[in-house]
N, C-alpha and C positions, 0 to 999 in steps of 0.2 A: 303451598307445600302440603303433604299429606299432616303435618300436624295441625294447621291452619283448618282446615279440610275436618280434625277430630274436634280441634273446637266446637268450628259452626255448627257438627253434626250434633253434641252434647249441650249446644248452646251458650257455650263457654267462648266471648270473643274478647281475644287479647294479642298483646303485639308476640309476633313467636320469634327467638332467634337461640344462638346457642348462650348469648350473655343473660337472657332476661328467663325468669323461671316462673312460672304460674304461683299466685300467692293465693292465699286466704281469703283476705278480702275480695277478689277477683273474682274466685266462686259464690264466695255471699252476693254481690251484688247482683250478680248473671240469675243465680238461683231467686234473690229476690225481685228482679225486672218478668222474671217469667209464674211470677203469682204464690210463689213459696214464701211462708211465713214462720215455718217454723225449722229451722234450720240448727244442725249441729255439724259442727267440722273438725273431724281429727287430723292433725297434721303428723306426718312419719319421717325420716332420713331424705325419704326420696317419692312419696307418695302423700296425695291428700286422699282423703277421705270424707264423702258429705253426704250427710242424713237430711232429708228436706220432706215436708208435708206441705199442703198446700188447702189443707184441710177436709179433701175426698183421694188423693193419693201421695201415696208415699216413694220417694226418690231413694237409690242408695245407687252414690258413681261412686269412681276410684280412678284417678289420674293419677298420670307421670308428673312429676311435679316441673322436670327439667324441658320436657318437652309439649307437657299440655294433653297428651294421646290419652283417651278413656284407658282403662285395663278392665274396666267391668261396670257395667250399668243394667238396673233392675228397676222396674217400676211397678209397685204393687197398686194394681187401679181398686179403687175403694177400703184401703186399709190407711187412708190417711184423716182419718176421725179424730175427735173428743185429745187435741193437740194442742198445748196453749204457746202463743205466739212467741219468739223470743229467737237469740243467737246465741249458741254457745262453740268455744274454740276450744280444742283441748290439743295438744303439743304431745306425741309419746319417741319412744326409743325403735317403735318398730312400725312396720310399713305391714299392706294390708290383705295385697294379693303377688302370688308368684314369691319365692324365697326360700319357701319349706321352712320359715319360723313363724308359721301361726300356732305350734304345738302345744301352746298356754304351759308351759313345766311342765309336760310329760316326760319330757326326761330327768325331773327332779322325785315324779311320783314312781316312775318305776325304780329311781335309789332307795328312795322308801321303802318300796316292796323286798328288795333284794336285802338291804341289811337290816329289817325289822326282824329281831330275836323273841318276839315278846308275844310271836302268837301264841294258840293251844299248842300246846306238846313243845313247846320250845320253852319253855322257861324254867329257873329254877335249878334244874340239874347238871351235875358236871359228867354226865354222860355223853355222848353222842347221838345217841337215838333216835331225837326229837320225842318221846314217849312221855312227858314229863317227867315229876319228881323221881329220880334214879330209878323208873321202870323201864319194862325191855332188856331183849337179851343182846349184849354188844356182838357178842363172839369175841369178847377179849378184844377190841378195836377203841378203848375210849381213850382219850385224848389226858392220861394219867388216872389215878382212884380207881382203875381194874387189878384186883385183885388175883386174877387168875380163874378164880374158881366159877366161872358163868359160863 
């Protein structure tokens, strides 16, 4: 099958069907049989994720996890240096390529931006203005404490 087929091609050989899902350990081993020592595997919903060196290049795949099919593979030749040996697994809430939720809280930073009162010219005053401390002319527009007389 063509998932079979993205195994072999990734070096990833495993039984494929639609009951059996590509694990963790499946990729350590394969990444380990092909000279990688130093390996980190983030596991997603629906996606693994694995960081490997090998101690002159550095691996970074990203599989289906249901199917086994690469989604992205990179190999930086001579960036995989001064890497000390070892496995690490790490488990998250989100997956790694395709989604459109890689945005790290960008949409929590841009709340920030929009209801942050506290820049210059915004503080302080029950004006409108943004001017700071009651300066600026409203045009009689403030939101109560106009007097009229501006």
């Amino acid at each position: 099958t063509a998932a079979t087929a993205a195994f072999v091609a990734a070096g990833v050989v495993a039984t494929t069907g639609p009951a059996l899902a590509l694990t963790s350990d499946e990729v350590i081993s394969e990444l380990q049989a092909q000279g990688y020592t130093s390996i980190e595997v983030k596991v997603g919903p629906t996606q693994i994720k694995a960081e490997a060196s090998n101690g002159t290049d550095r691996l970074e795949v990203v599989y289906d996890k249901e199917t086994g099919d690469v989604l992205k593979s990179e190999v930086y030749a001579g960036q995989g240096l001064d890497v000390s040996p070892g496995i690490e697994v790490e488990r998250g809430s989100r997956d790694f390529v395709g989604g459109g939720s890689d945005d790290d809280d960008d949409d929590d930073d841009d709340d920030d931006d929009d209801d942050d009162n506290s820049g210059k010219g915004s503080g302080g005053d029950r004006d409108d203005d943004n001017t700071g401390h009651g300066g600026g002319d409203d045009r009689g527009d403030d939101k109560g404490g106009d007097r009229g007389d501006d």
